[in-house]
PALUM-528114 format. One record per residue (C-alpha): residue in one letter; y, x, z; residue number from 0. Coordinates in nm, 4 decimals. Each point is the difference from the previous one (the first is absolute). Layout:
<pts>
   code          v          u          w   pos
      a          Y          X          Z   NUM
...
</pts>
This chain:
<pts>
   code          v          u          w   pos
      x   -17.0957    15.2823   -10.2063     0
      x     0.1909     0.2957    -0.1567     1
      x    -0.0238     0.3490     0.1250     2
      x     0.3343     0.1124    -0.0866     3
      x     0.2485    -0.2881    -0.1650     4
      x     0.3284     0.1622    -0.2461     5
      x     0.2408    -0.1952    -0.1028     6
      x     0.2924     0.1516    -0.2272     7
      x     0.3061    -0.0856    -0.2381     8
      x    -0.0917    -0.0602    -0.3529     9
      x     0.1133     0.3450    -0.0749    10
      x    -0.2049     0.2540    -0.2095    11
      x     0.0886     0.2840     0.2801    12
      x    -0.2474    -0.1975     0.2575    13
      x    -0.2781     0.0411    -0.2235    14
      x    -0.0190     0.3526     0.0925    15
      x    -0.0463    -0.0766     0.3608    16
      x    -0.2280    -0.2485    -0.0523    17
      x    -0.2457     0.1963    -0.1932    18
      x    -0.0078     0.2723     0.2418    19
      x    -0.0155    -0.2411     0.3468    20
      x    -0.3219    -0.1714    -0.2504    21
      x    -0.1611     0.3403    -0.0471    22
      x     0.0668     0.1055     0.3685    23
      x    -0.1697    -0.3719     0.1540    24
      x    -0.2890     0.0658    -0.3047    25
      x    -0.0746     0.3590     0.1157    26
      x    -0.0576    -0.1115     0.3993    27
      x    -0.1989    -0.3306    -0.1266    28
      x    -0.2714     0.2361    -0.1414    29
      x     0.1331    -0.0260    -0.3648    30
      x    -0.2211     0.2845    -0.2183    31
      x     0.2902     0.2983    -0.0547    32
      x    -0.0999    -0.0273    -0.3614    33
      x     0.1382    -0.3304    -0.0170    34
      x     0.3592     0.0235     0.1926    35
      x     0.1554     0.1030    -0.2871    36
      x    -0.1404    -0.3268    -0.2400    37
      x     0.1067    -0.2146     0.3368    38
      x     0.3930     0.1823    -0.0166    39
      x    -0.0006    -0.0901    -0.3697    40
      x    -0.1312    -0.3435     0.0444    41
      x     0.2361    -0.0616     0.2965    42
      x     0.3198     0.1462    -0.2103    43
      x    -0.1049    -0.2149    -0.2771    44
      x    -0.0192    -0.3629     0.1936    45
      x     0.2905     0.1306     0.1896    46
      x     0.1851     0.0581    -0.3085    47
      x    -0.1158    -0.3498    -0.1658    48
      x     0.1532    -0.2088     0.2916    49
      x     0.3530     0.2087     0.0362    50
      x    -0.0156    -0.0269    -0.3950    51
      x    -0.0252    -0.4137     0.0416    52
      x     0.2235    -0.0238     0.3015    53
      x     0.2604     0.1856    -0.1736    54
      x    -0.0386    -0.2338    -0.3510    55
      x     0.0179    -0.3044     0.2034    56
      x     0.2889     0.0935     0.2206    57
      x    -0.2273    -0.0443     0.3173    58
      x     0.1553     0.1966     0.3408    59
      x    -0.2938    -0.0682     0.1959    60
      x    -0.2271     0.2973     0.0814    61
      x    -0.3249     0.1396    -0.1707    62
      x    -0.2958    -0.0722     0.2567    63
      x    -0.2629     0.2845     0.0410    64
      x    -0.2993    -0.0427     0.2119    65
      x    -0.2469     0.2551     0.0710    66
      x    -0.3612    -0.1161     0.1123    67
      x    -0.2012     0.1955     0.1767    68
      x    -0.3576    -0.2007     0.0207    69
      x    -0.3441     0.1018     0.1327    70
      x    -0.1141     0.1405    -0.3842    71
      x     0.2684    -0.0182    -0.1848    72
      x     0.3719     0.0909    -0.0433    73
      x     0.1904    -0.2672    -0.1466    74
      x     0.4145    -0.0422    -0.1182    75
      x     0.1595    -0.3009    -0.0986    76
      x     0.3807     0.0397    -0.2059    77
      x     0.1603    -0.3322     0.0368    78
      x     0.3391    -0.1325    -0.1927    79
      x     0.1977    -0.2829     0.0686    80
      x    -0.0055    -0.1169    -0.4116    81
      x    -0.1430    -0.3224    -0.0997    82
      x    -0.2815     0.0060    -0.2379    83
      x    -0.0627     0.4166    -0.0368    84
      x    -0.3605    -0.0073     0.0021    85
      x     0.0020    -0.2292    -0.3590    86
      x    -0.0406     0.3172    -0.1821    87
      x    -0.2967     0.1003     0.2209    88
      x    -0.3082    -0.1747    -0.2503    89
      x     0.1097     0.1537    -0.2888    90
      x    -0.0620     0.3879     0.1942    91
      x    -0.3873     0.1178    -0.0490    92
      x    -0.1037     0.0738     0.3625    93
      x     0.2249    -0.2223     0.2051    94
      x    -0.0981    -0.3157     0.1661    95
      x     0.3040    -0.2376    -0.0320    96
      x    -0.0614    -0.2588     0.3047    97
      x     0.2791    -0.3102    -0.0109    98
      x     0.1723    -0.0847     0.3507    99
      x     0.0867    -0.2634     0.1091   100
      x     0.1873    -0.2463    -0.2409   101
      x    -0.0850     0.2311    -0.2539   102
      x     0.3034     0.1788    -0.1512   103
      x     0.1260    -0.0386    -0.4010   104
      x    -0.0664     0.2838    -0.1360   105
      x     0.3783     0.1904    -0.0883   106
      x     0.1744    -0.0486    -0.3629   107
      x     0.1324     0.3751    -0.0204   108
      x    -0.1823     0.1303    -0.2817   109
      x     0.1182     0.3473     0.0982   110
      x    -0.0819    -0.0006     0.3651   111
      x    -0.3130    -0.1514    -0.0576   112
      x    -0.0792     0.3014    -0.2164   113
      x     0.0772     0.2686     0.2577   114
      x    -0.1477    -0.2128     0.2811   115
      x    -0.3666    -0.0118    -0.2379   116
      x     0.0913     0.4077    -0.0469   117
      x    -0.0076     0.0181     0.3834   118
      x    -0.2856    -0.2155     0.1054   119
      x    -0.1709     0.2090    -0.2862   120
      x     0.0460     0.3480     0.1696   121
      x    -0.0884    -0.1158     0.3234   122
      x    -0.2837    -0.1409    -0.0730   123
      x    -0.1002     0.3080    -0.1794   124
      x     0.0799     0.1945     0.3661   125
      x    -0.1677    -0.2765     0.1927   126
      x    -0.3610    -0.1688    -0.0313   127
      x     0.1051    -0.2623     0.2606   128
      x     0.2848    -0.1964    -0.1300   129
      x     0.0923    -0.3676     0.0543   130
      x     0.3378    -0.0932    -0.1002   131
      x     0.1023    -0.4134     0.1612   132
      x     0.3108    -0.1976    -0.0690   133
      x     0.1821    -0.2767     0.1065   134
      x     0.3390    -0.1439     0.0175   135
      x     0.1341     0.1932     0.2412   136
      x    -0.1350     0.3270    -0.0941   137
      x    -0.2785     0.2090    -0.1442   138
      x    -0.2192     0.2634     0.1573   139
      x    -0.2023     0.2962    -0.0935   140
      x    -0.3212     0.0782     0.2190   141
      x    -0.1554     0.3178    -0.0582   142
      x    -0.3190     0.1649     0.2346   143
      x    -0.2088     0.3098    -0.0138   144
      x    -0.3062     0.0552     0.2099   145
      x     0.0233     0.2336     0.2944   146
      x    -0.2457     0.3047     0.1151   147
      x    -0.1211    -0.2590     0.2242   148
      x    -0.1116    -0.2466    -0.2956   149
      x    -0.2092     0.3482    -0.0929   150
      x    -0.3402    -0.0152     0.0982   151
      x    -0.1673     0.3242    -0.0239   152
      x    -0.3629     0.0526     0.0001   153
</pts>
């Protein structure tokens, strides 16, 4: 179950908002401060990536955002309403590209497929968790970072 659920217009504007709501829900989960700002880049980049498809495919339905607050972990998921976006996924070092049901074609767009491997590549960079799943009637990106609680100290 999400801790805190967004879901905005495929607008770059929102972006904004979402990376600073994702920092804010990190912060209280027990997020390390030295990571916030690689989890507000990661978040801006996803976030980015699915207005970026929505807007290429002409889809009106909103951007999903879900925030997971879990008992050692922190965890966000970006989810877009475009068929197939994950097919670029196995071809990003770092990203585990899981098929969803009926698993999607992966897209024809040489171009798009290019900025969505670009993307995938800098969050994966930001992120050591990252598990990008498609299927036809969307694609998500799950990202997680461990908590203070997942610490154990001696």
């Amino acid at each position: 179950m999400a801790t805190v659920e967004l879901r905005f217009s495929a607008q770059p504007e929102h972006v904004r908002t979402a990376r600073l709501v994702a920092a804010a829900v990190a912060r209280r989960a027990g997020v390390d401060e030295a990571v916030l700002d690689e989890v507000r880049l990661a978040v801006g980049e996803a976030c980015s990536r699915a207005v970026g498809l929505h807007r290429s495919h002409g889809i009106v339905a909103p951007v999903r955002v879900a925030l997971n607050e879990e008992e050692k972990s922190f965890s966000i998921e970006v989810g877009d309403e475009v068929p197939g976006t994950g097919s670029v996924a196995s071809a990003v070092p770092g990203v585990r590209s899981v098929p969803g049901p009926g698993g999607a074609e992966p897209s024809s767009d040489a171009s798009a497929d290019g900025e969505d491997e670009m993307g995938l590549a800098v969050i994966s960079g930001l992120v050591d968790d990252v598990e990008v799943t498609s299927s036809e009637s969307g694609g998500v990106i799950r990202m997680s970072w461990p908590t203070a609680s997942a610490t154990v100290l001696p």
